[in-house]
C-alpha positions in Angstrom: 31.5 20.6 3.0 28.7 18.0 2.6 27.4 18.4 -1.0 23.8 19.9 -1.4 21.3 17.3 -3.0 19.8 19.5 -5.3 21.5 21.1 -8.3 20.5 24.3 -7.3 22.6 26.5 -5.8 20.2 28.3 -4.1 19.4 27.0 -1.1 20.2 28.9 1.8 22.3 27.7 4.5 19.6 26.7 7.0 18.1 24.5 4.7 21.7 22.8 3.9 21.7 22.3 7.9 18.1 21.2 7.9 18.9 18.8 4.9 22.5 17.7 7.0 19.9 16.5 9.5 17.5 15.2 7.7 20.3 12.8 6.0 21.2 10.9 9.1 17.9 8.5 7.8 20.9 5.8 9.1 21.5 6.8 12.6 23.0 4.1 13.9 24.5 4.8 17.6 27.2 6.2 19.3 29.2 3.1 19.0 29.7 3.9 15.4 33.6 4.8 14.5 35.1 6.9 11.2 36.1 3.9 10.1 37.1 2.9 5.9 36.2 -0.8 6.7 32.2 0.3 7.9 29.7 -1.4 5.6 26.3 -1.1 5.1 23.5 -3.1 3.4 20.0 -2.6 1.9 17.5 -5.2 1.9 20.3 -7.6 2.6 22.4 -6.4 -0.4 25.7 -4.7 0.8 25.9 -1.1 -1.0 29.0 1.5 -1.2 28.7 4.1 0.8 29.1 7.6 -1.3 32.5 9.7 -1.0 30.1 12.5 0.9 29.2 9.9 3.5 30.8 10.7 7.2 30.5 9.7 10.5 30.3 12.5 13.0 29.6 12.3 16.5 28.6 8.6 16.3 26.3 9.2 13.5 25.9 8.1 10.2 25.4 11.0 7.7 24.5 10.1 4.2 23.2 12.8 1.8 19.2 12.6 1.3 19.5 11.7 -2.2 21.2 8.7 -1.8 19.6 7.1 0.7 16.2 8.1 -0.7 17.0 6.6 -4.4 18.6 3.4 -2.6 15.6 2.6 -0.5 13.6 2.8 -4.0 11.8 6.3 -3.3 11.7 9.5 -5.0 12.9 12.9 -3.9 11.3 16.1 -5.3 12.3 19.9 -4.4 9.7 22.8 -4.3 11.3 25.8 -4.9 7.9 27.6 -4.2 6.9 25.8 -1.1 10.8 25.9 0.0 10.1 21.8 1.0 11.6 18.4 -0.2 8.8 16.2 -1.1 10.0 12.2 -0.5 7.3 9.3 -2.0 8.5 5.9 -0.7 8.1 2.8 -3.1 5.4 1.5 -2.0 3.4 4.6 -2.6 4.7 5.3 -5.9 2.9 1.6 -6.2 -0.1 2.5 -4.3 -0.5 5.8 -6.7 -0.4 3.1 -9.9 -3.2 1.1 -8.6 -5.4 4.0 -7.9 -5.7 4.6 -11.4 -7.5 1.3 -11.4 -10.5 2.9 -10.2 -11.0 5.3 -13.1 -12.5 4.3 -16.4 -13.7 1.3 -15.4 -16.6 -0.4 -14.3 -18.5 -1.9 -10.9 -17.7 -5.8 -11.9 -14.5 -5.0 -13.5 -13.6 -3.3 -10.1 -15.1 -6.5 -8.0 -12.6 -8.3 -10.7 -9.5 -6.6 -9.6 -10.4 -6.6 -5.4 -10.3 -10.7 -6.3 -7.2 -10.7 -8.1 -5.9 -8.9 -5.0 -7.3 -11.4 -2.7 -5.8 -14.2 -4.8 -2.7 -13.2 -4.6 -2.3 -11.5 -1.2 -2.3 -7.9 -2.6 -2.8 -5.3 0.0 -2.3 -2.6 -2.5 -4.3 -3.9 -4.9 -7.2 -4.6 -2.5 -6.5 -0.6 -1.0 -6.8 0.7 -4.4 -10.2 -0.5 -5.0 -11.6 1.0 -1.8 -13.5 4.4 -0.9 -11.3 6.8 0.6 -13.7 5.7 3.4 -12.8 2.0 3.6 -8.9 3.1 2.7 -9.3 5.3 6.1 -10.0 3.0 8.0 -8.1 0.0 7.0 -4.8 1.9 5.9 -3.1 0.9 9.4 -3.9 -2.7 9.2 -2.7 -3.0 6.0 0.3 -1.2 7.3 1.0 -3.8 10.0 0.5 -6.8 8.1 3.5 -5.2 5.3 0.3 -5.0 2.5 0.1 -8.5 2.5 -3.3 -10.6 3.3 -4.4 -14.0 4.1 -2.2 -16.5 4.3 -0.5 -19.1 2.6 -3.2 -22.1 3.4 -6.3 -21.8 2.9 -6.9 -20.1 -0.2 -10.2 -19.3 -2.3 -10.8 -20.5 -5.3 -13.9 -21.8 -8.3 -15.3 -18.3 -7.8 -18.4 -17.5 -9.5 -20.5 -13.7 -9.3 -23.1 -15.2 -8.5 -25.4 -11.9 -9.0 -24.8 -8.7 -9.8 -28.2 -6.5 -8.8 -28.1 -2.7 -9.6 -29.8 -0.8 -6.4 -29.5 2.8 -7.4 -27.7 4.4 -10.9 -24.5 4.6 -8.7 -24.9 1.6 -6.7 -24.1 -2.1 -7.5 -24.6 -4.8 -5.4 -22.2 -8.5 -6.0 -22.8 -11.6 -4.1 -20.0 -13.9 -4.9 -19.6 -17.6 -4.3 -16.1 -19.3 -3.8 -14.4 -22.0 -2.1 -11.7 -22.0 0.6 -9.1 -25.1 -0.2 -5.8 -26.1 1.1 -3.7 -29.0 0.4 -5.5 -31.8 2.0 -8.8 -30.6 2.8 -12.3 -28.1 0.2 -14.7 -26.5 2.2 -17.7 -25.2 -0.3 -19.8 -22.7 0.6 -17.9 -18.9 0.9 -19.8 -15.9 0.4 -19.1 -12.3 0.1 -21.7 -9.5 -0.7 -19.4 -6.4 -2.3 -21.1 -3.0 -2.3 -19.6 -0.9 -5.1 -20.6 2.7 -5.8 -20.1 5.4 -8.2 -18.2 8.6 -7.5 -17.6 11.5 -9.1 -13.8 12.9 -8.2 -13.2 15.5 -10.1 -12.1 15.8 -13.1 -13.0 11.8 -13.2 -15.5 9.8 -12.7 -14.8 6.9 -10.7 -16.2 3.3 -9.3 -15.1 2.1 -5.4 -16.1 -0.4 -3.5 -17.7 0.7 -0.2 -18.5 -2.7 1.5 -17.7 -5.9 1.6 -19.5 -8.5 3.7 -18.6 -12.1 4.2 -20.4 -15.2 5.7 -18.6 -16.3 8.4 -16.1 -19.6 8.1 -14.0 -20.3 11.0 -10.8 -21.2 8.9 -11.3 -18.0 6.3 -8.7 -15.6 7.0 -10.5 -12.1 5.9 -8.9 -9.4 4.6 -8.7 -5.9 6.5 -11.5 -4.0 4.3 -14.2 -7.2 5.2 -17.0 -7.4 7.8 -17.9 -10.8 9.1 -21.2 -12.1 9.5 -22.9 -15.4 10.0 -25.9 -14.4 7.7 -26.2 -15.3 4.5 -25.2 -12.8 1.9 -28.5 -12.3 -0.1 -30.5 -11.9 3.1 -29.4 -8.4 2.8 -29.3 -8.4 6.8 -25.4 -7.2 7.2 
């Protein structure tokens, strides 16, 4: 019998089925043979397949468990909701950064959108967004694997050039930078960032609801920015 991923042994029969079909994550096709030679790899790293694995009607069945922990995710069983619960890598990494936003403040929060920018973080540019912003950009990010910009150019000598405080719960950035690559420094790159208190209970938190740049031809912006050719400080976006 294929072995139950959970250590309980109370799982009815329909859900072992449901969880039998739920573990062919690897179907592969019907050219796929019972064979003791079949190999499989992860992210380009060969892995043994586990004595419960079986091919059966040219499919692949691997139990849930294993397939979950090798792609780097976490499985969870409610007992009371009678439903497995699976959190991919990437979102256990996405939950981290979310925590970014609490107990922090506005320019500390512009801060860490930067970093992300610098180093091509997706998830570290997502975490610093309204749910909002995260709503609307969550697919993009999606397609371009939570990485931005590109290798050439990049930003750099960046200076907050003001911070101006428009309400209690509002801040307002304009920040200057440079865009550089390896044989040419264009001056002049602007971004106004738009960063606004929330309360999310049982927290309060900062997030940034805007982000406006000043158009450059060669500036490759980043899913959660608007482009315009007006200057930042003319407050015109």
């Amino acid at each position: 019998m294929f072995k139950k991923w959970n250590r309980s042994e109370t799982m009815s029969k329909k859900w072992a089925v449901s969880i039998l079909a739920f573990s062919a994550l690897t179907i592969l096709s019907s050219t796929i043979f019972a064979s003791s030679n079949l190999k499989i790899s992860i992210n380009g790293e060969s892995v043994k397949l586990p004595n419960q694995a079986r091919v059966e009607d040219g499919q692949l069945l691997v139990p849930i468990r294993w397939i979950t922990e090798k792609l780097g995710a976490t499985l969870g069983w409610s007992e009371a909701e009678s439903s497995i619960h699976i959190k991919t890598a990437h979102q256990i990494q996405l939950d981290r950064f979310m925590d970014v936003k609490r107990d922090t403040t506005a320019r500390k929060l512009v801060d860490l959108w930067l970093q992300g920018v610098r180093t091509r973080s997706g998830s570290l540019q997502y975490a610093t967004l309204s749910p909002k912003l995260q709503q609307s950009t969550y697919k993009t990010f999606e397609d371009q694997y939570w990485g931005t910009g590109g290798s050439s150019p990049w930003i750099e000598n960046i200076v907050i050039r003001s911070e101006e405080k428009v309400q209690d719960n509002l801040v307002r950035f304009v920040v200057d930078y440079d865009l550089a690559s390896s044989n040419w420094h264009w001056s002049g790159g602007r971004k106004e960032i738009t960063v606004e208190r929330t309360q999310n209970s049982p927290y309060e938190s900062w997030e940034i609801t805007s982000i406006h740049t000043k158009f450059n031809e060669y500036e490759i912006v980043t899913p959660s920015e608007t482009v315009s050719d007006t200057e930042a400080n003319n407050n015109e976006y």
